[in-house]
C-alpha positions in Angstrom: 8.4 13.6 -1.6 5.4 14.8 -3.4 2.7 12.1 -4.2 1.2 11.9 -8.0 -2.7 12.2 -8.8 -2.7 8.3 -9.2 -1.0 8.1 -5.6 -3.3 10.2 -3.9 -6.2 8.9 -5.4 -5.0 5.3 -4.0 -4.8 7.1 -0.4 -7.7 9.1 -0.9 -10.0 5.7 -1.5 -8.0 3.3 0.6 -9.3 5.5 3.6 -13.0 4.6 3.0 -12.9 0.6 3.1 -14.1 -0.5 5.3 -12.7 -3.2 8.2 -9.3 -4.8 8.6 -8.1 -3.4 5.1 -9.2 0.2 5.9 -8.1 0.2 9.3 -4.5 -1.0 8.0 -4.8 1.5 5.1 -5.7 4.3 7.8 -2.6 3.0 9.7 -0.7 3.5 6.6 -1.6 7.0 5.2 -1.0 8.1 9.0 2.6 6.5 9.2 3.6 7.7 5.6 2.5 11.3 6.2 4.5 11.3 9.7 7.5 9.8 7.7 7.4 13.1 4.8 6.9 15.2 8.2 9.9 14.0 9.7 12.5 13.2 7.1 14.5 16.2 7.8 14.6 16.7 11.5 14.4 13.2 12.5 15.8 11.2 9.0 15.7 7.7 11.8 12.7 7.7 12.9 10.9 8.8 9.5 12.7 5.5 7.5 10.9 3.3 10.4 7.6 5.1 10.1 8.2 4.5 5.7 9.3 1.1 7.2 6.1 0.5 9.2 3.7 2.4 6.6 4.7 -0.4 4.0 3.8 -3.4 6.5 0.6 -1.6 7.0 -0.1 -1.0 3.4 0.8 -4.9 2.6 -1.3 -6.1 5.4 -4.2 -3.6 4.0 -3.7 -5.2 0.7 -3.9 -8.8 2.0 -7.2 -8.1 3.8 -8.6 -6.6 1.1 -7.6 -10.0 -1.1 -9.0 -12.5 1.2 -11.9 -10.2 1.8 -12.8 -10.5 -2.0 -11.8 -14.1 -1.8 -9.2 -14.0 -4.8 -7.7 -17.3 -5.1 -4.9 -18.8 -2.8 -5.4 -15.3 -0.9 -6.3 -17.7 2.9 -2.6 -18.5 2.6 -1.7 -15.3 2.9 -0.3 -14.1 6.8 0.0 -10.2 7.8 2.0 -11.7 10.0 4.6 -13.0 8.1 7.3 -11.0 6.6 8.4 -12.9 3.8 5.0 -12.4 2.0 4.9 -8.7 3.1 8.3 -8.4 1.5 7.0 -10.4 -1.6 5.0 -7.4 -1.9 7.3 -4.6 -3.9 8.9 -6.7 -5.8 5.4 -8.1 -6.9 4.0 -4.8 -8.0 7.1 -3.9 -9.4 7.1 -6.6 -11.8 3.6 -6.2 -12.6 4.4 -2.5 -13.4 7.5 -3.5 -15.6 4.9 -6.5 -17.6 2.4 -3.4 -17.7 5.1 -1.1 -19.1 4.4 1.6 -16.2 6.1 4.9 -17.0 6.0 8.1 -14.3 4.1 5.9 -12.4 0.8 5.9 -14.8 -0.7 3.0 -15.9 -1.7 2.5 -19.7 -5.4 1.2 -18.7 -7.6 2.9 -16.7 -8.4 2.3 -13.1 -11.6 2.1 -11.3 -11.8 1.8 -7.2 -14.9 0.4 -5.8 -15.3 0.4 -1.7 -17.2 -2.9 -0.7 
């Protein structure tokens, strides 16, 4: 599955922050890559390793919350799987209240590594 420019540019600068988010986020690129690697040889163990790059990638996002103290962000647990599965759905509707088509949002987006 071929990432778009606004993907890759999410991966690309996920990589540099620094701490618990960007180790998570490190631990997520890897696991996603191994996933597209092994889809067709190994279709099991790739859907765990899509499985596992989600946790990371919610666990990155939660660090990086509580790490720029956005509000009710402490009650947040990378431990707990309810609020990692909160996740999707989340973004989803925030892409559907955005009105997010091919996966490009109508504002533009700046990234800034703390």
């Amino acid at each position: 599955m071929p990432l778009n420019n606004f993907q890759k540019k999410l991966l690309e600068v996920s990589s540099k922050t620094k701490g618990n988010a960007g180790y998570a986020a490190r631990s997520s690129i890897r696991h996603i890559h191994r996933a597209f690697e092994l889809a067709n040889s190994m279709p099991e163990v790739s859907a765990f390793l899509a499985i596992t790059a989600e946790e990371e990638a919610s666990t990155a996002l939660f660090s990086a919350l509580k790490c720029n103290k956005y509000t009710e962000a402490k009650i947040l647990s990378k431990r707990n799987h309810k609020h990692k599965g909160g996740v999707y759905p989340f973004l989803m509707l925030v892409g559907e209240t955005l009105n997010v088509k091919n996966h490009e949002l109508p504002i533009q987006t700046t990234f800034e590594i703390p």
